[in-house]
C-alpha positions in Angstrom: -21.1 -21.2 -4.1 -20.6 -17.8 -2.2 -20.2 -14.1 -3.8 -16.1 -14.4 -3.8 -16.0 -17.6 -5.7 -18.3 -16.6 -8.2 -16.4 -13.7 -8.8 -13.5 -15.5 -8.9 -14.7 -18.1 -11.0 -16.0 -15.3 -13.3 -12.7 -13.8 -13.7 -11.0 -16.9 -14.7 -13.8 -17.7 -17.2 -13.7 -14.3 -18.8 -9.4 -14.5 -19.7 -9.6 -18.3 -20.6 -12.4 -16.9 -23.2 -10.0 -14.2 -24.2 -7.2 -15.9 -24.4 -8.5 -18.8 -26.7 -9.9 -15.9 -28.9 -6.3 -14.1 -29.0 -4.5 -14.4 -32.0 -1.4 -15.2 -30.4 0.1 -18.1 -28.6 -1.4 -19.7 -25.7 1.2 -21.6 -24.2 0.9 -22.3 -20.7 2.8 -21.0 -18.0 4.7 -23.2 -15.9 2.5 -21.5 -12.8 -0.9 -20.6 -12.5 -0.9 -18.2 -9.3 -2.8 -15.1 -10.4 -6.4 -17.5 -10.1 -5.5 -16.8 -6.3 -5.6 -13.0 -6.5 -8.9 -11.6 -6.1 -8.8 -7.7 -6.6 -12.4 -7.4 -4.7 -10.7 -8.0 -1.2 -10.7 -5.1 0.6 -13.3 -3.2 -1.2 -16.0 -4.3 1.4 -17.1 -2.2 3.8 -16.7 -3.6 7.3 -19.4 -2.8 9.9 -19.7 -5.3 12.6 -19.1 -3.6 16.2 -17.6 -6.5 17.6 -14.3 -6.4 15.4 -14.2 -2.3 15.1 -14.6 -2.0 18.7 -17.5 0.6 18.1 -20.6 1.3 16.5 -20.5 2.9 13.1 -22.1 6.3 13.3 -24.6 6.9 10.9 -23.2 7.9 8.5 -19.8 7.0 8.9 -18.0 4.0 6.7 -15.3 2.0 8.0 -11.6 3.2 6.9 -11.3 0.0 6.1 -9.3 -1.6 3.0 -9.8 1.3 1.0 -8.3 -0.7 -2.0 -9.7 -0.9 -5.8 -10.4 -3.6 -8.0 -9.1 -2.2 -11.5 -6.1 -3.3 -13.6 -2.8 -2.2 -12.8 1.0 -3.4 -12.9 3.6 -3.9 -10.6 4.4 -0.3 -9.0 2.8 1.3 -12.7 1.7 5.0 -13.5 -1.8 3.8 -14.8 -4.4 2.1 -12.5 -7.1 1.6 -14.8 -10.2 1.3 -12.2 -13.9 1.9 -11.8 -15.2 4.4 -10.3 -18.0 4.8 -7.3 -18.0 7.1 -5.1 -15.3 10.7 -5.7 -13.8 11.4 -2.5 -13.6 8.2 -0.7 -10.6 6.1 -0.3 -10.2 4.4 -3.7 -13.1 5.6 -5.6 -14.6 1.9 -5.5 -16.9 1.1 -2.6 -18.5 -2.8 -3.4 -21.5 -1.6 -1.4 -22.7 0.7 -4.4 -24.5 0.0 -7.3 -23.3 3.2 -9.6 -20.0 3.8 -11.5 -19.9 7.6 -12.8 -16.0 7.0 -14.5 -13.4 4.7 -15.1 -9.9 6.4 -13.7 -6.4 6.1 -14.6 -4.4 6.7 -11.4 -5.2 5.6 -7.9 -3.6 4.7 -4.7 -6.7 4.3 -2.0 -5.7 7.3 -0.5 -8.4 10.1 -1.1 -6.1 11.5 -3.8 -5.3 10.8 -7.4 -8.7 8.9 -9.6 -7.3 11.1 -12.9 -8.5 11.4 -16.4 -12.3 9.8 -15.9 -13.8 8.2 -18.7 -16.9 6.6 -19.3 -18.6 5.1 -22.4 -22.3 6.1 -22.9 -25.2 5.9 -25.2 -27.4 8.2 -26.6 -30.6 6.2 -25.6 -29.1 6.1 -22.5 -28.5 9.3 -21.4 -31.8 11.1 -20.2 -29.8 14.2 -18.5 -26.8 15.9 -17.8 -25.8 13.1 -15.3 -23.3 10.5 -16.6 -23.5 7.1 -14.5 -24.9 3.8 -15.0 -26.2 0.9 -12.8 -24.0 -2.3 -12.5 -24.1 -5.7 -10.7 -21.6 -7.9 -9.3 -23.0 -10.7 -10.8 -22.0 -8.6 -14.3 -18.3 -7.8 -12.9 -15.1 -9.7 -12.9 -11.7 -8.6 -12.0 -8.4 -10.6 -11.7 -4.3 -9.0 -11.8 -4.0 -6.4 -15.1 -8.0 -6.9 -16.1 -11.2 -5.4 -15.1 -14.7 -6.2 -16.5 -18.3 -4.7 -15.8 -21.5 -4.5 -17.8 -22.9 -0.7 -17.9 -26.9 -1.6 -17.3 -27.9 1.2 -18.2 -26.2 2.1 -21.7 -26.3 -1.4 -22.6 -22.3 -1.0 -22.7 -19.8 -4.6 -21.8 -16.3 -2.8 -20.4 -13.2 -4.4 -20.7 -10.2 -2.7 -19.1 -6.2 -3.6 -19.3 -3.1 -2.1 -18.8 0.5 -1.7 -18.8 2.8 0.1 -16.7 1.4 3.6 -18.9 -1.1 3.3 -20.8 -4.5 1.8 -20.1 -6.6 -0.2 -23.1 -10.5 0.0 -23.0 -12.9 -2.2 -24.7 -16.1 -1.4 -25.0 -18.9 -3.4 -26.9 -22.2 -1.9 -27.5 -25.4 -3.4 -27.5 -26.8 -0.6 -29.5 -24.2 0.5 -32.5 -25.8 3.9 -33.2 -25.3 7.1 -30.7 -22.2 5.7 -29.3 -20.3 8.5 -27.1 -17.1 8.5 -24.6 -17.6 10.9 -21.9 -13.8 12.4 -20.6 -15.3 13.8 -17.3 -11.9 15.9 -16.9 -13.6 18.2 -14.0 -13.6 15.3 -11.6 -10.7 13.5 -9.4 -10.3 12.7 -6.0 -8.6 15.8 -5.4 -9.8 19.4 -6.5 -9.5 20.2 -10.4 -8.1 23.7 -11.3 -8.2 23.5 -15.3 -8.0 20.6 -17.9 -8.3 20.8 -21.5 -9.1 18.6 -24.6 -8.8 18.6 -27.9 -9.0 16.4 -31.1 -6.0 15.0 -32.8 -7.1 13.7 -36.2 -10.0 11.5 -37.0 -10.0 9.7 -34.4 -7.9 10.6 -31.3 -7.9 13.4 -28.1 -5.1 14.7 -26.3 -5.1 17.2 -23.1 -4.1 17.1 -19.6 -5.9 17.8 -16.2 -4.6 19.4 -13.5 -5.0 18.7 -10.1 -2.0 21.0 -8.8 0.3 19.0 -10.8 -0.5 18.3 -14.7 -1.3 14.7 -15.8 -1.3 14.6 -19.5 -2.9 12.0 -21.7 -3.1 11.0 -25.4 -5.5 8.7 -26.7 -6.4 6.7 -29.9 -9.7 5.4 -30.7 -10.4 2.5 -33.3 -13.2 4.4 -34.6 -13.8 7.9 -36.2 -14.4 10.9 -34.2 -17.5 12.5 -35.4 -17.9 15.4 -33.1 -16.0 16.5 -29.6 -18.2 18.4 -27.7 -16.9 20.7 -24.6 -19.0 22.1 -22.1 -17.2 24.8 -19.6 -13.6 23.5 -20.3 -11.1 24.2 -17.2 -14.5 24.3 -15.1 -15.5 22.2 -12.3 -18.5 21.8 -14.0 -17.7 21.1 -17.6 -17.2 18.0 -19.4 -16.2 16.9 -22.9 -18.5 14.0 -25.1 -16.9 12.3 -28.0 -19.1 11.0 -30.6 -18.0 7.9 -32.4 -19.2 7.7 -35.7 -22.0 5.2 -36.6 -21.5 2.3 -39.1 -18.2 0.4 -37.7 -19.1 -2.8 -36.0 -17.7 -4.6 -33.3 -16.1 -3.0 -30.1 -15.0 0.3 -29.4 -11.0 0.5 -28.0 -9.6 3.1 -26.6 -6.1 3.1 -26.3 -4.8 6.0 -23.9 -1.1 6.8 -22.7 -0.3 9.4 -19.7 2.8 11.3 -18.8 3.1 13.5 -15.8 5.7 15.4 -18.7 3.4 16.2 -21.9 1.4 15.3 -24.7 4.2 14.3 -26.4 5.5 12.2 -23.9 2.2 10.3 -23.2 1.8 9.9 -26.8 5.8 8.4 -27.3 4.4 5.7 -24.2 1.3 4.9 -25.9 3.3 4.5 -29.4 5.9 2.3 -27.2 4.2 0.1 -24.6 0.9 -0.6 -26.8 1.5 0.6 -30.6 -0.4 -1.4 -32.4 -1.0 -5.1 -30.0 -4.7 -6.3 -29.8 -6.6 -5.7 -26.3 -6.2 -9.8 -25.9 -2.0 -9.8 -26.5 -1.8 -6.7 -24.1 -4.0 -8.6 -21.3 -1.9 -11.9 -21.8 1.1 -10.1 -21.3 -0.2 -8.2 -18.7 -1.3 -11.5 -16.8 2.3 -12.9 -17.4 3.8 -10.3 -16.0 1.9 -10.8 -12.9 2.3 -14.6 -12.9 6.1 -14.3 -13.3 6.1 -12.1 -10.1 3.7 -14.5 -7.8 5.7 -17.2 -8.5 8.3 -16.0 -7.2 7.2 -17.0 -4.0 5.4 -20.7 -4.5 3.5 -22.5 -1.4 2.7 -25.8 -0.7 -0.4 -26.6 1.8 -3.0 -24.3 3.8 -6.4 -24.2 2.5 -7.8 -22.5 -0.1 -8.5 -19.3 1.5 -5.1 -18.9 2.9 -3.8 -19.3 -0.5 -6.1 -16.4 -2.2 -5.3 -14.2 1.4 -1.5 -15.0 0.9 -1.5 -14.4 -3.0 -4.1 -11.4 -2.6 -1.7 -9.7 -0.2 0.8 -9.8 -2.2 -0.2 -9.1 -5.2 -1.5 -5.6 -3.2 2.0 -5.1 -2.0 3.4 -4.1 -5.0 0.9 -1.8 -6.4 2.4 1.4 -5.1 4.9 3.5 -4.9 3.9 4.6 -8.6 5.8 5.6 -11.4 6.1 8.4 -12.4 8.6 8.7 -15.5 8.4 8.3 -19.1 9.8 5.4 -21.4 12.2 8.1 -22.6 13.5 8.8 -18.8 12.1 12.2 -18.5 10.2 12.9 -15.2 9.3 16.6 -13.6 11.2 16.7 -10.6 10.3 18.1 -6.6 10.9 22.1 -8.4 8.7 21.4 -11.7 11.6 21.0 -13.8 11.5 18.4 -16.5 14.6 15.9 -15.9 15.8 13.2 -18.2 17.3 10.0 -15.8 19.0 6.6 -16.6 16.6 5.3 -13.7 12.5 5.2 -13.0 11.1 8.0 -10.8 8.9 7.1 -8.5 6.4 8.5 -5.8 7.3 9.0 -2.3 6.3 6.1 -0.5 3.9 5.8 2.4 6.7 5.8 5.1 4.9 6.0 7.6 2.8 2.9 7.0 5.2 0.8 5.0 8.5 1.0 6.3 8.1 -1.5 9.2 7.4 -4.3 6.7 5.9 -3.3 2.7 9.5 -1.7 2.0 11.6 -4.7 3.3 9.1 -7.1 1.4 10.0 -4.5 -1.8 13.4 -4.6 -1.7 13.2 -8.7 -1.3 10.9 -9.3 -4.5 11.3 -6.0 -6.5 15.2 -4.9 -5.8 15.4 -2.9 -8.9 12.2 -0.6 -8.4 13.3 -0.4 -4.8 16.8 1.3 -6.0 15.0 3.3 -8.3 12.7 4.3 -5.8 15.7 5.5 -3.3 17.2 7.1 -6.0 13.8 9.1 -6.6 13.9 10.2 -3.0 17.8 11.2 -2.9 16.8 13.2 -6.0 13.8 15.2 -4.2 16.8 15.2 -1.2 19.3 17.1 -3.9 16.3 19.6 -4.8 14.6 20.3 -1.7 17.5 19.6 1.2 16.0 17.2 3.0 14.9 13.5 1.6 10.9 13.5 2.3 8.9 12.0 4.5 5.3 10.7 4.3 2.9 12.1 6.6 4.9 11.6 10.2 8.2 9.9 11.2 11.7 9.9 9.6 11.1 6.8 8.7 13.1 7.3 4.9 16.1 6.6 7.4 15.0 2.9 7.8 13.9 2.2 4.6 17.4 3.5 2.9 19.6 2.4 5.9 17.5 -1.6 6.0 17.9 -1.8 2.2 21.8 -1.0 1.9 22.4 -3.3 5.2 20.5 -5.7 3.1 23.2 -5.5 0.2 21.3 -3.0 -1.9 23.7 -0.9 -2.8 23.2 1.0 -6.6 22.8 3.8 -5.5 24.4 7.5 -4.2 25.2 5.7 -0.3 27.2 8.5 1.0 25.1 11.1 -0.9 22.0 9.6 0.9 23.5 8.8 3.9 24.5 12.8 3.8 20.7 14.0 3.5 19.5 11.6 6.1 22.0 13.1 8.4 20.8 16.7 7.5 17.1 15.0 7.9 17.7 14.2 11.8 19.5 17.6 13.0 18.2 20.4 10.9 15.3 22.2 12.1 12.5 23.3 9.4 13.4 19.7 7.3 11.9 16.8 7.7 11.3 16.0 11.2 9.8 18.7 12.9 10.7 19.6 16.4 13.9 18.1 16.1 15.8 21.0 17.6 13.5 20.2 20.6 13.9 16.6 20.6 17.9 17.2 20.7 17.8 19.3 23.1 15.2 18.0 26.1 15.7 14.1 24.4 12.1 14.4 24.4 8.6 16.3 21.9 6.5 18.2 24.4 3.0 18.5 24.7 0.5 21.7 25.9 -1.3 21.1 29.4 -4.7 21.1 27.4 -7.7 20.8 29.8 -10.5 18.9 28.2 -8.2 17.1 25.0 -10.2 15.3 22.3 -9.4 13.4 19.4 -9.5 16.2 17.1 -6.9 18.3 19.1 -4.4 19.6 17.1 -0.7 19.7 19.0 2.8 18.0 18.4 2.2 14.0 18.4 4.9 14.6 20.6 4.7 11.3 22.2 4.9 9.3 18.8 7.5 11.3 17.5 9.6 11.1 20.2 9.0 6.8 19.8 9.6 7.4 16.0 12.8 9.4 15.7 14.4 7.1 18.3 13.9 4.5 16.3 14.8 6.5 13.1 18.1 7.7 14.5 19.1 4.1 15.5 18.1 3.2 11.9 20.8 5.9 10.6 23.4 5.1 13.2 23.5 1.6 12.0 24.0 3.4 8.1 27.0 5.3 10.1 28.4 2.5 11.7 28.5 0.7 8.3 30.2 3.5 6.3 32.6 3.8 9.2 31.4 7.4 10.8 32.0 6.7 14.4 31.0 10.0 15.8 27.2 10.0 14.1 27.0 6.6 15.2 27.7 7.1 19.0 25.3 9.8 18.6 22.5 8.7 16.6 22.7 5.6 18.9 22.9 7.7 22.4 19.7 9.1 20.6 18.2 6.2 20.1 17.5 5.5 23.6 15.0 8.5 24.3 12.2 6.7 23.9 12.5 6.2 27.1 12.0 9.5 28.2 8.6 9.3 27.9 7.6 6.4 29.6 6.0 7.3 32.6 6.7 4.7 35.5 4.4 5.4 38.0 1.5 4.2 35.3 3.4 2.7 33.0 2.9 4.0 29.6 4.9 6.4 27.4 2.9 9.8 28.4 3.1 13.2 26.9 5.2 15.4 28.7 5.2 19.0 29.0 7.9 21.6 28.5 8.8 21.8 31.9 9.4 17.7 32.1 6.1 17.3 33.7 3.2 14.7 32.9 0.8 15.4 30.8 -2.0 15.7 33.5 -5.1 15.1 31.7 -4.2 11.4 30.9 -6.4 8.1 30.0 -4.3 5.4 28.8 -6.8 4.0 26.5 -8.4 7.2 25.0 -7.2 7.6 21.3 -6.0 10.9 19.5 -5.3 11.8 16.1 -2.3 14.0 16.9 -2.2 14.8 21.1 0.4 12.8 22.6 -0.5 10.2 20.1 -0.7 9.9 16.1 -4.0 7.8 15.6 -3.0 5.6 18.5 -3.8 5.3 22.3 -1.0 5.1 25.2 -1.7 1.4 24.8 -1.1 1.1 21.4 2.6 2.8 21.4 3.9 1.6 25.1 5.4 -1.4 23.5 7.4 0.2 20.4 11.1 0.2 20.4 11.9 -2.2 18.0 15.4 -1.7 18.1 15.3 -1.7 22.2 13.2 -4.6 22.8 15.5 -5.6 26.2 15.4 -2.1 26.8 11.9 -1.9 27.3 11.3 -4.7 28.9 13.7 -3.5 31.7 11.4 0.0 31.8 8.7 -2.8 32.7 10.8 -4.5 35.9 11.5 -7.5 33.6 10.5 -10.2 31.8 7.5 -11.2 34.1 6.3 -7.2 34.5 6.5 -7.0 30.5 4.5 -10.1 30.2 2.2 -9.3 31.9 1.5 -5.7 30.5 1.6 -7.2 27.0 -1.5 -9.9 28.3 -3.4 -6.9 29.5 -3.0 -5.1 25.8 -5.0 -7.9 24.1 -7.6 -8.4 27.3 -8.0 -5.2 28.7 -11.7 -4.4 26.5 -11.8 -2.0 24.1 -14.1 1.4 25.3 -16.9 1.7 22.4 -17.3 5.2 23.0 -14.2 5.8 21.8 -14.3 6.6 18.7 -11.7 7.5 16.4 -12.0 6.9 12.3 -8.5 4.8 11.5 -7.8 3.8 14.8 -10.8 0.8 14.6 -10.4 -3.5 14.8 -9.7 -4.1 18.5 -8.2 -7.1 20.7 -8.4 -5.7 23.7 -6.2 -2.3 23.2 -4.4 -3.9 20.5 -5.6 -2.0 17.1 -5.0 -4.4 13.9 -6.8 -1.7 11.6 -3.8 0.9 12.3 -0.4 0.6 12.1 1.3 1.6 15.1 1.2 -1.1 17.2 2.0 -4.1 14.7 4.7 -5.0 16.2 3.6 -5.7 19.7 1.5 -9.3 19.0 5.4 -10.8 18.0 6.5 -9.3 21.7 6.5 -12.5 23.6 9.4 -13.8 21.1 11.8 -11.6 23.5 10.3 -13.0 27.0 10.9 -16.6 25.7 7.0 -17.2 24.9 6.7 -17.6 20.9 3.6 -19.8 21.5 1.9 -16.6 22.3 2.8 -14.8 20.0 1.3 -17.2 17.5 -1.7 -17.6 19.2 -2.4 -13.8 18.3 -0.7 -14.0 14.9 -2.9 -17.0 14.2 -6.2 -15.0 15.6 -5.0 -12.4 13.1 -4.7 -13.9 10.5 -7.7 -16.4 10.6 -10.7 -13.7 11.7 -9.0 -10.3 10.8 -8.2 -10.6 6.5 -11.1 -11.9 3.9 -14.2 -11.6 6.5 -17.6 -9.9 6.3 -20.5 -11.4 4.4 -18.4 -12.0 0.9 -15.0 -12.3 2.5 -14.0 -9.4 0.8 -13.2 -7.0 4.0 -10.4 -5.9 5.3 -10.2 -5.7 9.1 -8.4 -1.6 8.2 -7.2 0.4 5.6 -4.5 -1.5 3.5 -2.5 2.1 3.0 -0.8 1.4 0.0 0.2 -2.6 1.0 1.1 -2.4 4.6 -1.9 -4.1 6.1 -1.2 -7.0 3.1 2.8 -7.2 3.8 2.0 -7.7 7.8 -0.4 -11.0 6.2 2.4 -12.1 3.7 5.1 -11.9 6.3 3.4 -13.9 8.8 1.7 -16.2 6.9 5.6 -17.1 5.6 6.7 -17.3 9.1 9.1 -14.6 9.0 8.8 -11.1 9.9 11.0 -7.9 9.8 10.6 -7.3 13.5 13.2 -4.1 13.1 13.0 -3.1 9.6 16.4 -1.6 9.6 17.7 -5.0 10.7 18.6 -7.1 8.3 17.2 -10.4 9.8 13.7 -11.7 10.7 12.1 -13.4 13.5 10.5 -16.8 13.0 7.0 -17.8 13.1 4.6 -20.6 12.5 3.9 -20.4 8.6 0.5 -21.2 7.7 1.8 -23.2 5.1 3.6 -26.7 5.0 6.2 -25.8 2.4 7.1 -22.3 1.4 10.2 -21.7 -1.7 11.1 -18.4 -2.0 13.1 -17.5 -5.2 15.3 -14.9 -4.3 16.6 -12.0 -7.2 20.2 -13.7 -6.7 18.2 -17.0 -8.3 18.6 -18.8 -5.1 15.9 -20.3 -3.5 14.7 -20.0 0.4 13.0 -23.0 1.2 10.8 -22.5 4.7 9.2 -25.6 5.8 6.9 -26.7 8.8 7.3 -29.7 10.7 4.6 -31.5 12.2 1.1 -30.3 12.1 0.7 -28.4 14.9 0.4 -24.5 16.0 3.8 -24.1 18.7 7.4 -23.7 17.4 9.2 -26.7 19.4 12.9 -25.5 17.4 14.1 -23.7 14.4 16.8 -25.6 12.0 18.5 -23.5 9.5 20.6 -25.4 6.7 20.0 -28.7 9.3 21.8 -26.5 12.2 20.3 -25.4 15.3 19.3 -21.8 15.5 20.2 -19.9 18.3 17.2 -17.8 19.2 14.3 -16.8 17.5 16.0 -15.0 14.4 17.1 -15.9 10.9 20.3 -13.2 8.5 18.9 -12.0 5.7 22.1 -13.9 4.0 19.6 -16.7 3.6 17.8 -14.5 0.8 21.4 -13.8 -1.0 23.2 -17.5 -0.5 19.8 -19.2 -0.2 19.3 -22.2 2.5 16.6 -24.1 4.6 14.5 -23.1 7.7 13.2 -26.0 9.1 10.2 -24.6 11.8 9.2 -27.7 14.2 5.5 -27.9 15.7 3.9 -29.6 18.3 0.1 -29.1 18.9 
């Protein structure tokens, strides 16, 4: 039996054991889907040169996964998880062998990893540095539950959670000199002051900030017998509670945040945990989880494919994060404390998740996904412009796709307003947009000797991205009726292909004066020249929304072809080497987002069977490899890299997000039924056992073409894919 089963296997033992021990009921649910999920994929490091396309330099580790094992909720404030490591992605890197805290808020993002805590023992602790040896043979994890065993103090942890609060259990080997350490100095990001105090016998309260305040209240099943604080606001201070000796049995912790106050994170303590056992939290927790996998239910592929498919999407749900109370009060984008009828939620990574993690939202998770719109128009009202996250518009496809899609509880025109304001106001959100209006293209300085670190516009990318974005909005106007913006926007949309050069073709930087970029090598990657973490390779075949468009800028069907072979053959350089851009076929980058769209190209030359020939080569070498199966091929940014797996593992794919239809692929599985939120069911089936798409039935018609309306997830229906070997 290999590492991942025993872990898996672990897991599963450790909640049958608590659940028979519970109090309450332990009737079965009707599925039993979360034994699929397996938290540790993605926490691997990966390190073989012949997927990243380069040697690791010493030093360096992989950007990829970057996910965490700890218990969490669907799209929760709390994510209750060990960690390893401060300052890398998720705090949790399965190639160490310490664990210095156990955190309360992550997103695998270098950011976040709030309010550590850490039980110790006094016959432990042999200086002023808090950590403890573990083992993986010691550590289990499955959806809402966590477990390791602390080597060092001797110390079993048990960790739960709901949506905000977290539940520790702790038992002891040694009953006397029991201590908690709140290690409130340390986060991902840089601490400016935190304070604690105690509350009674036998609880704390405080807050740390980290530029914003996270506040926390906690309640311990045991008696306080002495706080102690060491430099408290410092970077270098800490605070030990001392739990009073003579209680047997396990220490729990029960702890509530609010990004509000005290108050607040004491009210959700009081309301989401109050006075339930560890065990009846936990079985909730698990149901909660189970309810939402089986939403989706699959019949056939192997065992793997099932933990890869239920895996993926258990990690596509896990962010955006809330970020309101259970009384509806939330501090807003000016630090003002609001009170809302709806959840407020983070800003979600746009830029990764829009072309797939947000359409799969707003199918499984309608409600947060209004909520999470109405969280952005509400940063919109305060700020002017709705946000974006880290480059792109690409808040324009994620509102416009869900409204096309019938989502529609929320401000429309008062969205569609700051979207508008969003693509033609200089200073908002897209920078360089009075430039992009203007010349229909971003320029680029003549740099001589350019390098991955050099700092300019991304002028290429953006110029790719807000084409997109602006037919994403002109689709919005069209829909609310605003002809003008929508002959615009879409006029717009076609400047993409002012930057595609045809005497090499690629899309090229250009200069201010309309000239080429001179300095030019179509496979060298930047960070932000030209390029945002991508080569010229790895953007040449994005426009979405264009696809016959850009096959025409290639001479046709036979010149695209042929362009798109060469992006999966031509090899990949090793010496170049930039961290994110990393998992190569050919030019083709899997680890990165920007080009993955190009392996469902051929769909739109007539060639699906090469299409799935990559999606298959994806799928099967690319998710789940390394020595345990538990690496990533690149960094899951908060469920993109997972969405692309559960998408085309279903055999449907949001090739334009804005779109509301999907093209269709082999699924891996025989028989796929998708319960939709209208309580219809979306049954996708395979026929015959083979890997080529011979036809595509929908409700026992014939399709015309590769695509599929997203009225099949509202009315429900039947996609029948045919295959031939």
């Amino acid at each position: 039996m290999n590492r991942l089963k025993k872990i898996s296997a672990l897991a599963s033992l450790v909640l049958v054991i608590f659940f028979k021990t519970a109090s309450v009921s332990n009737a079965q649910t009707k599925t039993n889907l979360t034994k699929y999920v397996n938290p540790f994929i993605g926490t691997a490091p990966l390190t073989d040169p012949k997927i990243l396309g380069y040697t690791l330099p010493e030093g360096w580790r992989s950007w990829a996964g970057l996910v965490y094992p700890g218990s969490s909720m669907p799209n929760a404030m709390v994510q209750l998880s060990p960690m390893t490591e401060y300052g890398s992605g998720a705090g949790y890197e399965y190639e160490d062998d310490m664990i210095y805290g156990f955190t309360h808020t992550n997103k695998g993002h270098w950011n976040l990893c709030n309010i550590p805590i850490l039980p110790v023992s006094a016959s432990g602790t042999s200086s002023d540095k808090f950590g403890s040896h573990f083992s993986h043979k010691n550590e289990s994890a499955s959806p809402g539950f966590y477990q390791v065993f602390l080597s060092d103090y001797k110390v079993n942890v048990s960790l739960t959670s709901t949506l905000r609060c977290g539940y520790h259990k702790y038992e002891f080997t040694n009953n006397k000199g029991r201590q908690i350490l709140f290690d409130l100095a340390r986060a991902n990001n840089g601490v400016n002051d935190w304070k604690i105090e105690q509350v009674g016998t036998n609880a704390v309260q405080g807050y740390q900030d980290v530029g914003e305040k996270i506040y926390f209240y906690a309640e311990l099943n045991n008696p306080i017998s002495k706080l102690e604080k060491i430099g408290e606001g410092t970077r270098k201070g800490r605070a030990l509670l001392n739990i009073s000796d003579g209680k047997q049995g396990p220490v729990e912790l029960k702890i509530g945040l609010s990004f509000v106050s005290v108050a607040n994170a004491k009210q959700n303590l009081k309301q989401e945990i109050g006075a339930k056992s560890f065990n009846e939290v936990l079985k909730a927790g698990n149901q909660t989880w189970e309810t939402f996998l089986s939403q989706i239910q699959i019949k056939g592929g192997t065992d793997k494919q099932k933990q890869l498919f239920y895996s993926s999407l258990y990690r596509a749900v896990l962010w955006p994060a809330l970020r309101s109370d259970v009384n509806g009060e939330y501090t807003d984008a000016n630090g003002k404390v609001i009170k809302a009828d709806f959840n407020y939620y983070t800003v979600p990574s746009l830029w990764d998740t829009y072309r797939n993690k947000l359409v799969l939202l707003a199918i499984v998770s309608p409600k947060v996904t209004v909520d999470v719109i109405k969280s952005l128009k509400d940063m919109g009202d305060k700020t002017g412009f709705i946000p974006t996250f880290f480059h792109g518009d690409h808040a324009a496809s994620f509102i416009a796709g869900s409204y096309l899609r019938g989502l529609e509880g929320f401000d429309v025109k008062g969205a569609y307003k700051l979207l508008l304001r969003n693509a033609n106001i200089e200073g908002g959100t897209r920078p360089f947009i009075k430039e992009y209006i203007e010349k229909g293209y971003i320029s680029e300085p003549d740099i001589a000797a350019p390098h991955v670190e050099t700092k300019a516009k991304a002028g290429v990318s953006k110029t790719l991205e807000y084409a997109y974005d602006d037919y994403a909005l002109a689709q919005m106007a069209k829909k609310l009726g605003d002809t003008a913006n929508y002959r615009v926007l879409m006029q717009r949309s076609t400047n993409y292909k002012n930057v595609f050069d045809p005497s090499t073709r690629f899309m090229r930087g250009r200069l201010e004066n309309g000239d080429w970029v001179k300095n030019f090598d179509p496979q060298y990657p930047y960070y932000e020249y030209m390029y945002r973490e991508a080569n010229a390779w790895q953007v040449s075949f994005f426009a979405p929304h264009d696809m016959q468009g850009l096959i025409a800028l290639y001479g046709g069907e036979k010149g695209f072809e042929s362009k798109l072979d060469s992006l999966f053959s031509v090899p990949w350089n090793p010496k170049h080497i930039a961290r994110n851009v990393e998992t190569m076929v050919g030019q083709y980058c899997h680890g990165n987002q920007p080009d993955h769209e190009a392996p469902f190209a051929y769909h739109f030359i007539g060639k699906p069977e090469k299409s799935q020939k990559m999606l298959d080569y994806i799928m099967d070498n690319l998710y789940g490899i390394g020595e345990d199966g538990l690496a990533l091929c690149g960094m899951d940014d908060a469920g993109e890299m997972s969405s692309w797996y559960v998408f085309s593992a279903l055999g449907l794919y949001p090739y334009c997000a804005v779109d509301d239809e999907y093209i269709v692929t082999v699924p891996l599985f025989d028989e796929v039924k998708w319960q939709t939120a209208s309580g219809k069911v979306l049954s996708i089936k395979k026929a015959g056992n083979g890997r080529r798409m011979t036809g595509i039935t929908v409700n026992k018609a014939g399709n015309k073409g590769y695509f599929v309306s997203h009225d099949l997830f509202k009315k429900g229906g039947e996609i029948v894919i045919s295959t031939a070997d």
